[in-house]
DSSP file (Angstrom, degrees, kcal/mol; ACC not computed):
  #  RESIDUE AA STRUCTURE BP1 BP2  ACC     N-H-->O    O-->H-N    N-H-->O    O-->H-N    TCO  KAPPA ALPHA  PHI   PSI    X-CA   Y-CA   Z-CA
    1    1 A X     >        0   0    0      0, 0.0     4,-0.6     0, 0.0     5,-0.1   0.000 360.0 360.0 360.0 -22.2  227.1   -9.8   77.3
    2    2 A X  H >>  +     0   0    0      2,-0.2     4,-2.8     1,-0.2     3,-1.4   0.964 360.0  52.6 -83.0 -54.0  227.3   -6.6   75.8
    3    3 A X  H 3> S+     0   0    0      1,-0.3     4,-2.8     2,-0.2    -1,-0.2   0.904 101.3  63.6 -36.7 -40.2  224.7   -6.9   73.3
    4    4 A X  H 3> S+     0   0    0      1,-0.3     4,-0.7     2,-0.2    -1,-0.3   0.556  98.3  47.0-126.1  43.1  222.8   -7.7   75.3
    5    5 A X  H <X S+     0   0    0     -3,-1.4     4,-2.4    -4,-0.6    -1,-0.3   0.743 109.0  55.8 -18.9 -67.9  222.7   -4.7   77.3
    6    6 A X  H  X S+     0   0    0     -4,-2.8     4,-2.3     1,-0.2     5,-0.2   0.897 108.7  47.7 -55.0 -45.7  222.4   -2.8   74.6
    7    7 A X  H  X S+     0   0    0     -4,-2.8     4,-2.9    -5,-0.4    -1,-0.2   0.958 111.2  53.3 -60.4 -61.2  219.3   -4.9   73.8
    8    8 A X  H  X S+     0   0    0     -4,-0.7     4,-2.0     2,-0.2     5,-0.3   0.892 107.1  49.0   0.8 -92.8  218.1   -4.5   77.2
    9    9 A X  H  X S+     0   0    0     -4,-2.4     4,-1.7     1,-0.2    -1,-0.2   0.835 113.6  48.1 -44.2 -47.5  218.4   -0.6   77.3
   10   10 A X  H  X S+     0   0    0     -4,-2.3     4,-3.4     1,-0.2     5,-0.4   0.942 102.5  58.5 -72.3 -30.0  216.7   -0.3   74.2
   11   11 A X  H  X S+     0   0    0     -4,-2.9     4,-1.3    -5,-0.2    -1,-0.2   0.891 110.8  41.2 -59.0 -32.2  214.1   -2.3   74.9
   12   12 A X  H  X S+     0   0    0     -4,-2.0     4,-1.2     2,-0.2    -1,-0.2   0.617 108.6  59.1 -80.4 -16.7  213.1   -0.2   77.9
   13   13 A X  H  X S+     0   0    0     -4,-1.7     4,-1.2    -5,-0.3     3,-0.4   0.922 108.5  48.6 -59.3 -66.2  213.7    3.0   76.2
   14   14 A X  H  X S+     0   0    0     -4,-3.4     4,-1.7    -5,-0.2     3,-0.2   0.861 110.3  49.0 -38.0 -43.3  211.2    1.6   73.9
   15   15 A X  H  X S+     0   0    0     -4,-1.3     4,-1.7    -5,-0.4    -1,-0.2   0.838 107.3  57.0 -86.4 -16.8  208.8    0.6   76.8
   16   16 A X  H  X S+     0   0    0     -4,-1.2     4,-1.6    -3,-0.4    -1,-0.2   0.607 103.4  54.4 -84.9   1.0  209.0    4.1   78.4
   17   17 A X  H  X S+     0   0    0     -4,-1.2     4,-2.5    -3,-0.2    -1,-0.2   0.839 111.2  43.8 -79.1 -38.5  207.9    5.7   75.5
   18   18 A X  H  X>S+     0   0    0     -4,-1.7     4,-0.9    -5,-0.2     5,-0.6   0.753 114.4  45.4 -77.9 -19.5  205.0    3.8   75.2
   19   19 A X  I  X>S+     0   0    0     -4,-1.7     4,-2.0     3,-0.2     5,-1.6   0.913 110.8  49.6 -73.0 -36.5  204.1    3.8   78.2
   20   20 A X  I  <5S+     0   0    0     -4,-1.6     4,-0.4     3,-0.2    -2,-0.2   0.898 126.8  35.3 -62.9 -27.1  204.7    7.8   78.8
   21   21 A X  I  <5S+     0   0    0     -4,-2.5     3,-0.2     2,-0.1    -3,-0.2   0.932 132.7  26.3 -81.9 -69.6  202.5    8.2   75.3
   22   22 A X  I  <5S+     0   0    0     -4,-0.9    -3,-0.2     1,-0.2    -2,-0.1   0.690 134.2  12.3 -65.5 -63.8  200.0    5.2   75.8
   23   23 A X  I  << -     0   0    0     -4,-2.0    -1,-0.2    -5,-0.6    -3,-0.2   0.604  69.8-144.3-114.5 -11.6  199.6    4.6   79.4
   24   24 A X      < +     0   0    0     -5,-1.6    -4,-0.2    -4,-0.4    -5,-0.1   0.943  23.4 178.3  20.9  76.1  200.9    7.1   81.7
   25   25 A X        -     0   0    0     -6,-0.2     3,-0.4     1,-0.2    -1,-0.1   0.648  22.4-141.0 -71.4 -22.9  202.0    4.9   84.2
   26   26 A X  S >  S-     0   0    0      1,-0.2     3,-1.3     2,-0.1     4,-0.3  -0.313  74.2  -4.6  88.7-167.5  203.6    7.3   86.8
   27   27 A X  T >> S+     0   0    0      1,-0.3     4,-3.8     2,-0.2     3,-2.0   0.543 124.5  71.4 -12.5 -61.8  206.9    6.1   88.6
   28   28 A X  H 3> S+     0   0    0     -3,-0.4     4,-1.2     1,-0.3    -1,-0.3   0.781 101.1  39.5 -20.0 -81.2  206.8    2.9   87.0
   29   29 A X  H <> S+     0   0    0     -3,-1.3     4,-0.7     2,-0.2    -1,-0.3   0.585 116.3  53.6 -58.6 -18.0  207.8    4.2   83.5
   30   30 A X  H <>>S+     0   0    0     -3,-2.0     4,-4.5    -4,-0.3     5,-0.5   0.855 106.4  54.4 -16.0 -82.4  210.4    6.7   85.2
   31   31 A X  H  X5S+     0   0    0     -4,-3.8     4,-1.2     1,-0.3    -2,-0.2   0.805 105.3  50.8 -33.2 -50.2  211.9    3.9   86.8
   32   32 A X  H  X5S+     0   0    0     -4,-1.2     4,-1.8     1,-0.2    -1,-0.3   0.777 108.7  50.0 -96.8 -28.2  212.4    2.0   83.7
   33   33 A X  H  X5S+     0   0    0     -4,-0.7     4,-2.3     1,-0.2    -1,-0.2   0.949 106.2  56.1 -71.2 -20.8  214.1    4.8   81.8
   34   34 A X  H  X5S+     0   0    0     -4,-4.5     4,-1.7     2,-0.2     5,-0.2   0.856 108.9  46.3 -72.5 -37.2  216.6    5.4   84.7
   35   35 A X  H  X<S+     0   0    0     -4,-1.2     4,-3.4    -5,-0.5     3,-0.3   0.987 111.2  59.9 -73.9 -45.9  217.7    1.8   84.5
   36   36 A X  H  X S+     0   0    0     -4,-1.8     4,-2.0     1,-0.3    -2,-0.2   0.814 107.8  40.9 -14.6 -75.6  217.8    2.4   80.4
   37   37 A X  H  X S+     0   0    0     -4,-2.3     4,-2.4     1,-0.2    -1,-0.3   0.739 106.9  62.1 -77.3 -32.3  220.2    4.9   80.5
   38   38 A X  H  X S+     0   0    0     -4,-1.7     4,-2.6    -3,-0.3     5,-0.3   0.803 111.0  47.4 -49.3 -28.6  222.4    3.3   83.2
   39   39 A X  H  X S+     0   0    0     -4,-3.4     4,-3.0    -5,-0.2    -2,-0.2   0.941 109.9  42.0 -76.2 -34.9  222.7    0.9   80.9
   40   40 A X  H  X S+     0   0    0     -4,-2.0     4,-2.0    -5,-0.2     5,-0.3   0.923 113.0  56.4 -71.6 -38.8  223.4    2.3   78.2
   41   41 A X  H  X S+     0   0    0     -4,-2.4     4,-0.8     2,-0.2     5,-0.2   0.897 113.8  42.2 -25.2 -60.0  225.8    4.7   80.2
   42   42 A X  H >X S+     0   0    0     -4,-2.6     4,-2.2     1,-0.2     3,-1.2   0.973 106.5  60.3 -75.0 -33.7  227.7    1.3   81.5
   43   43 A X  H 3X S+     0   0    0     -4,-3.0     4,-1.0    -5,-0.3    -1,-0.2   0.981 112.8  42.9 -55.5 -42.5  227.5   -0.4   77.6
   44   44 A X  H 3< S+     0   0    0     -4,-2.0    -1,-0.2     1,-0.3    -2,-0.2   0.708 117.3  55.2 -80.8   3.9  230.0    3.5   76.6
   45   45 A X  H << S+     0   0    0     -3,-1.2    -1,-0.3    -4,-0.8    -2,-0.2   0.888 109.4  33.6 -85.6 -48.5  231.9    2.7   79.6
   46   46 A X  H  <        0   0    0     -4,-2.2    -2,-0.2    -5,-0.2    -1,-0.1   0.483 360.0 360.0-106.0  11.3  233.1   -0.4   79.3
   47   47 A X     <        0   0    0     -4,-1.0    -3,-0.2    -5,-0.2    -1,-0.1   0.468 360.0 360.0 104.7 360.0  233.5    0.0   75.2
């Protein structure tokens, strides 16, 4: 389960980068880094 959180979060790190360079998407791409980093946040939390 933890991997794959971790997988998770990077993979949406990864899509808000492309989207902030590529697409500007507005909230959308926000949105998806704020769940990112909660994830990654709970992955150093819980070890």
């Amino acid at each position: 389960m933890n991997n794959l959180l971790y997988t998770v979060a990077v993979i949406l790190i990864i899509g808000w980068l492309i989207g902030v360079f590529a697409y500007h998407a507005g909230g959308l791409i926000h949105f998806l880094l704020v769940i990112a980093i909660v994830a990654v946040i709970l992955r150093i939390i819980k070890g």
